[in-house]
C-alpha positions as CSV (number, residue, x, y, z in Angstrom):
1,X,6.5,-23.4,7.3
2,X,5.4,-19.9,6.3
3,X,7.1,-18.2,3.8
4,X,9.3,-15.3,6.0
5,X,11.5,-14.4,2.7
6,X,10.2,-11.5,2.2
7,X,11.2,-10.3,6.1
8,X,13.9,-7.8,7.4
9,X,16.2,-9.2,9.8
10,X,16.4,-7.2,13.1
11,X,16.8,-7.7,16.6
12,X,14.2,-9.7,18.6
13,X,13.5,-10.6,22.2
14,X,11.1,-12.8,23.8
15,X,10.9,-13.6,27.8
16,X,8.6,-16.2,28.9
17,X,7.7,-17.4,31.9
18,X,7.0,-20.7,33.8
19,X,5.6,-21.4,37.9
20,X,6.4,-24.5,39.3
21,X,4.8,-25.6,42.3
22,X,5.9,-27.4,45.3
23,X,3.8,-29.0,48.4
24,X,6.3,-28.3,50.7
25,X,8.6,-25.4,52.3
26,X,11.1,-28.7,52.6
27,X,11.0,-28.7,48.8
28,X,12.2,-25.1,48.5
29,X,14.7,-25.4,50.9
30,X,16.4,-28.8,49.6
31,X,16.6,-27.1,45.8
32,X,18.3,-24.1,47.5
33,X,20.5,-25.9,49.4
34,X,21.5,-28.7,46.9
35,X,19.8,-31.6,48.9
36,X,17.8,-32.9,46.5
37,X,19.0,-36.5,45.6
38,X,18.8,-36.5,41.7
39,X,21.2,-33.2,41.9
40,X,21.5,-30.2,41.5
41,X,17.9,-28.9,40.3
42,X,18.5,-25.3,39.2
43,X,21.8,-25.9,37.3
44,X,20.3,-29.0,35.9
45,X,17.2,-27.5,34.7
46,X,18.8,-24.6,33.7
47,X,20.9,-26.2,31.0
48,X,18.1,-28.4,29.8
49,X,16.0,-25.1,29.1
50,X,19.4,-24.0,27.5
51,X,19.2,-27.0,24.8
52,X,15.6,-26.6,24.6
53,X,15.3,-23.2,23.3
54,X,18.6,-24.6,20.8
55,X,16.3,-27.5,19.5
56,X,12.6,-25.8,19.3
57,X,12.7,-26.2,15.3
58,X,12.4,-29.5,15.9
59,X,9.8,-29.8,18.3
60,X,7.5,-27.3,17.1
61,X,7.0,-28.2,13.3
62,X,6.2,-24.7,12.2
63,X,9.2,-23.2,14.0
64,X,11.8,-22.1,11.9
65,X,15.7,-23.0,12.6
66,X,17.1,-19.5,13.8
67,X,20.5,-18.5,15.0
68,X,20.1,-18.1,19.0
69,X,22.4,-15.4,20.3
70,X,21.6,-14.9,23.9
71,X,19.2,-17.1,27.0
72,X,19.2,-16.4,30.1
73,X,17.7,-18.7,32.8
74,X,16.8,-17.2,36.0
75,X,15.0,-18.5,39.2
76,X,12.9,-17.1,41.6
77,X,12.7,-19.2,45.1
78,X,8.9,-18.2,47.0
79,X,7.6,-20.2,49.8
80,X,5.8,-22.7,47.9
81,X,6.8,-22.0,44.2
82,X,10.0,-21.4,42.0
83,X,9.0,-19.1,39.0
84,X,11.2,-19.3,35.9
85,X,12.2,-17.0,33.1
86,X,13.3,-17.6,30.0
87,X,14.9,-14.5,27.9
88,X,15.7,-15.1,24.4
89,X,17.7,-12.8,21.9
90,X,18.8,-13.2,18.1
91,X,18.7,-11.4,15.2
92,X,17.1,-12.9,12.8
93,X,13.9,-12.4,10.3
94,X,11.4,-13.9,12.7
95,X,10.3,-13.8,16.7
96,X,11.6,-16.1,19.4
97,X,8.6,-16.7,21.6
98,X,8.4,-20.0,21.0
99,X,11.7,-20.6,22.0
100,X,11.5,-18.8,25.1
101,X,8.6,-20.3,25.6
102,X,9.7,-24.1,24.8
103,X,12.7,-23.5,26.7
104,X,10.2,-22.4,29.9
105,X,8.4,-25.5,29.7
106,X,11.5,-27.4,29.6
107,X,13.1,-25.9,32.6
108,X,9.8,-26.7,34.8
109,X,9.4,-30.6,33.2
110,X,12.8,-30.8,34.1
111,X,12.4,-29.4,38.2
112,X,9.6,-31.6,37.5
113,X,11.3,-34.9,37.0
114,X,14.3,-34.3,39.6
115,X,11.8,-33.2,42.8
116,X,8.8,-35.9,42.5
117,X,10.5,-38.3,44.5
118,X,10.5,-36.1,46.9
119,X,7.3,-34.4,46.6
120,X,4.3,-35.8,45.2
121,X,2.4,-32.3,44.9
122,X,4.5,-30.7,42.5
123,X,2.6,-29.1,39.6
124,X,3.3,-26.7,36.8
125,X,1.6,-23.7,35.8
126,X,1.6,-20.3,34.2
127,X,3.3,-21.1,31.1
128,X,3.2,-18.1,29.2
129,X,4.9,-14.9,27.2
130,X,5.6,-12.2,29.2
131,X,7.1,-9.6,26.8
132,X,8.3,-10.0,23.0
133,X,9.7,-6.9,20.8
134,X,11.5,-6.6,17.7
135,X,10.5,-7.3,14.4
136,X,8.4,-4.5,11.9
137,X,5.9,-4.3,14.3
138,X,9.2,-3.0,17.5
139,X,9.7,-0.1,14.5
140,X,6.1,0.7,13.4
141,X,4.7,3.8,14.6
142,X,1.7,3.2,17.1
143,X,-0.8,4.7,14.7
144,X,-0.8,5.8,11.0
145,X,0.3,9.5,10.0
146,X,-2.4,11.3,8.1
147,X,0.0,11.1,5.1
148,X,-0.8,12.2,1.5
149,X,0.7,9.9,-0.8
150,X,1.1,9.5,-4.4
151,X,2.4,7.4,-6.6
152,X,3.7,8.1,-10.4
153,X,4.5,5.0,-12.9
154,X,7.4,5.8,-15.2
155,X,6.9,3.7,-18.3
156,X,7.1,4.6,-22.6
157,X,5.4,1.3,-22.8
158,X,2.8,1.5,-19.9
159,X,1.7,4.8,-20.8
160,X,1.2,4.1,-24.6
161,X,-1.0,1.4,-23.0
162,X,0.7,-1.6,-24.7
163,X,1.7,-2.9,-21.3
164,X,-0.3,-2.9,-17.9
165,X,1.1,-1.4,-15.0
166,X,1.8,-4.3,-12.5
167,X,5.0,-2.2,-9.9
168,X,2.3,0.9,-9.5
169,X,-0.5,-1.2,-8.1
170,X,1.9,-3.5,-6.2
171,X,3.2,-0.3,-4.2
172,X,-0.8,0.8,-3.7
173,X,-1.5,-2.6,-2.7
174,X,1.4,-2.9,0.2
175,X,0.7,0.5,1.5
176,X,-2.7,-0.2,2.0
177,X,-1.6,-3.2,4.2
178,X,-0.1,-1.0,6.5
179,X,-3.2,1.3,6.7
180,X,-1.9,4.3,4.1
181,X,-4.2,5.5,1.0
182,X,-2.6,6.8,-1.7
183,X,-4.5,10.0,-3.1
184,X,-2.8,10.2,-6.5
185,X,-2.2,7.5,-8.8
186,X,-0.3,8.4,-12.6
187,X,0.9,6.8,-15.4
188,X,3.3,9.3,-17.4
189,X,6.8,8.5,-19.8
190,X,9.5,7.8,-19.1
191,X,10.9,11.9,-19.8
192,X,12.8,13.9,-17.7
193,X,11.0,17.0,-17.6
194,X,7.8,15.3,-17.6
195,X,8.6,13.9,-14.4
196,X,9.9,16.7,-12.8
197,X,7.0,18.6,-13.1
198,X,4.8,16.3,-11.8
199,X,7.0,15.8,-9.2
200,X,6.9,19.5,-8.3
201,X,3.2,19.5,-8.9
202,X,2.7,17.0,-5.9
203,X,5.3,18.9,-3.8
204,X,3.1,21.9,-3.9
205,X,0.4,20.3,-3.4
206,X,1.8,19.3,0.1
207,X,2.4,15.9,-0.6
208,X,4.2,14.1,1.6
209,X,5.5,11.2,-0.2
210,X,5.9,10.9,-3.7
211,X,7.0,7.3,-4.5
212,X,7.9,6.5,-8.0
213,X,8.4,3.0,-9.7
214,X,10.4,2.4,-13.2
215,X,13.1,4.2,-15.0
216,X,15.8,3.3,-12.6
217,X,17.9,0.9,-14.1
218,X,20.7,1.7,-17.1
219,X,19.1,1.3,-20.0
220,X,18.9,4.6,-22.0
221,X,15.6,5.4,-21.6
222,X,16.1,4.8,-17.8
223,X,16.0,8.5,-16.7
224,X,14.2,8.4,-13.3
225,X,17.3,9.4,-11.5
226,X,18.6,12.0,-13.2
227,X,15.0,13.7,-13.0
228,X,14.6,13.3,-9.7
229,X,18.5,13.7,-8.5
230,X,18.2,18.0,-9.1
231,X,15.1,18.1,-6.8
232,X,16.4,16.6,-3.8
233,X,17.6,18.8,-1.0
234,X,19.0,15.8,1.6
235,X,19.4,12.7,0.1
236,X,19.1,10.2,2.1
237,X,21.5,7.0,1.3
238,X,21.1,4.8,3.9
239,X,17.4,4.3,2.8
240,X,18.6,3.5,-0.8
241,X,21.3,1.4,0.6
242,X,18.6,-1.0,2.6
243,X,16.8,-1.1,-0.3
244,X,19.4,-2.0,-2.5
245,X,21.0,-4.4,0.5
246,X,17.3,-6.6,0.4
247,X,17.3,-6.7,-2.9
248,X,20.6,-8.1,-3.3
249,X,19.8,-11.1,-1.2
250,X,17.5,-12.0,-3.7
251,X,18.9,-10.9,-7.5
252,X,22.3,-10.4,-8.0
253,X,20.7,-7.6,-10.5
254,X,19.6,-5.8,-7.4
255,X,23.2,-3.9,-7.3
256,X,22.3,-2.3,-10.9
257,X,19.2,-0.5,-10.0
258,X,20.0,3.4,-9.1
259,X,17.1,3.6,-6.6
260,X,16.9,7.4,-5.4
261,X,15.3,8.9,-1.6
262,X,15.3,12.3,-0.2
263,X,13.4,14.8,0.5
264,X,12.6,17.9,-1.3
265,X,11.3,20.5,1.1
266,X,9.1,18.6,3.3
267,X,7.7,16.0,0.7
268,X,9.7,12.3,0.5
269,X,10.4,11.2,-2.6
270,X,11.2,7.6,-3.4
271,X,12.3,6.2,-7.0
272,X,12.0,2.7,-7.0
273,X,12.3,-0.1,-9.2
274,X,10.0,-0.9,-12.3
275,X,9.8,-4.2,-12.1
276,X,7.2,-6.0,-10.0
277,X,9.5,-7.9,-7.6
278,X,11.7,-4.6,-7.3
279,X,9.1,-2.4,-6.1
280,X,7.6,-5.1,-3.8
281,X,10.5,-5.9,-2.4
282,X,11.4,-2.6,-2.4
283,X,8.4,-1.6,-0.2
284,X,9.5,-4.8,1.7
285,X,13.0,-3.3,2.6
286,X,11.9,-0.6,4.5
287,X,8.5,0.0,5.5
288,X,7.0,0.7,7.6
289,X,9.9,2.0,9.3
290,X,10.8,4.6,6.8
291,X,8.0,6.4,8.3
292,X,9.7,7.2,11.3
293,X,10.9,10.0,8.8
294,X,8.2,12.1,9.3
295,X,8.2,12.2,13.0
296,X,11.7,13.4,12.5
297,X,11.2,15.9,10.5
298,X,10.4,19.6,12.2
299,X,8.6,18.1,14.8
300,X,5.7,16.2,12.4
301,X,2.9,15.3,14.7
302,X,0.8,12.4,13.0
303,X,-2.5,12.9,14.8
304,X,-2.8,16.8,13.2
305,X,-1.8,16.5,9.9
């Protein structure tokens, strides 16, 4: 199955959508009425669609077993059809279109089975996903901001050069994924009033997000934080939090890193781990939704930037 560790559990919702046609009006008109002589075929196609969408891990090999929290399976009676949709709801770190879809399929082999002895022209058709959301892509924005980004490596060892910066390019290399460039791209100690001032430097330069990597865990040369800390004007916690939350699923270690986000002026910044899996996962944990951020802030419009 892929690999959907790295994901961020969120609320997902897929509706699907089945057509199953009949030869007859008679055929309509014995479902509604309950005259069909294998039973009753809504109720009973309705709860095999229920354990269907339950059990799609195991039909569907690359399906992953999720936690189902909500299906709905409703029918719509026309004059020669029945159309069926399947809603599916969980929160979980992948989609459920499959299982709405499985559980469609389901519903109309099961009409299927109970009505062919009583028409022979039955046939399904229209199997298909009629609306999904959820997931990084519900919380992306529709297109990239024009964003100016930088990003500054806090290392003794990586700027003496007797180590090679491996969190830096991770960050560049994620960000890219999700269509941002970053414009500036440092190596520097790990000192405090070193990294304020280059901090301030990208600030007025407009920057608008400033994303550090190393120097914030509790060793003593670890001083990311307290550089960082005096500059911010709204700290925002929740974002740390998230980032510290994913991490913690992962590393029990997670809970000592002293990750830092706020905002100083107009410009985001974001201290982040210095080790490679930190600032990946980091990055993981809460973009690209972070960027919401700037739509938030005094009215940022993305396409004039």
């Amino acid at each position: 199955m892929v690999d959907i560790t790295h994901k961020v559990s969120s609320q997902r919702t897929a509706v699907a959508q089945a057509i199953v046609k009949v030869g007859t009006a008679a055929t309509i008109e014995a479902i509604v009425n309950k005259k069909v002589p294998k039973g009753d075929v809504l109720g009973v196609s309705r709860t095999a669609g229920l354990f269907a969408v339950k059990r799609t891990s195991d039909m569907i090999p690359d399906c992953h077993p999720i936690p189902v929290e909500y299906t709905a399976v409703d029918f719509e009676c026309l004059e020669d059809s029945v159309k069926i949709q399947v809603t599916v709801k969980t929160i979980y770190k992948t989609g459920v279109e499959v299982e709405a879809m499985h559980g469609a399929s389901v519903v109309a082999l099961t009409m299927y089975d109970m009505l062919k002895p009583i028409d022979k022209n039955v046939e399904i058709s229209s199997i298909r996903l009629l609306h999904k959301e959820g997931g990084k892509s519900g919380y992306s924005l529709k297109e990239n901001p024009n964003l100016k980004l930088a990003v500054i490596v806090c290392s003794d060892s990586v700027s003496a050069g007797l180590k090679e910066d491996k969190a830096g390019k991770v960050i560049i290399a994620k960000l890219e994924k999700l269509g941002l460039s970053v414009n500036d791209y440092i190596i520097i100690p790990d000192d405090i009033e070193l990294i304020r001032a280059n901090v301030n430097q990208f600030c007025d330069l407009g920057t608008d997000l400033v994303l550090l990597t190393g120097g914030t865990g509790l060793s003593k040369k670890d001083v990311t934080p307290e550089a960082v800390l005096p500059l911010i004007d709204r700290r925002i916690l929740g974002v740390e939090e998230a980032i510290r939350a994913y991490g913690q699923e992962r590393t029990p270690f997670a809970m000592l890193s002293r990750s830092v986000v706020g905002f100083k002026g107009t410009t985001l910044l974001m201290a982040l781990p210095g080790s490679v899996n930190g600032a990946a996962e980091s990055i993981d944990a809460v973009f690209p939704s972070v960027l919401h951020l700037f739509q938030l802030l005094n009215g940022f419009d993305h396409g004039k930037k």
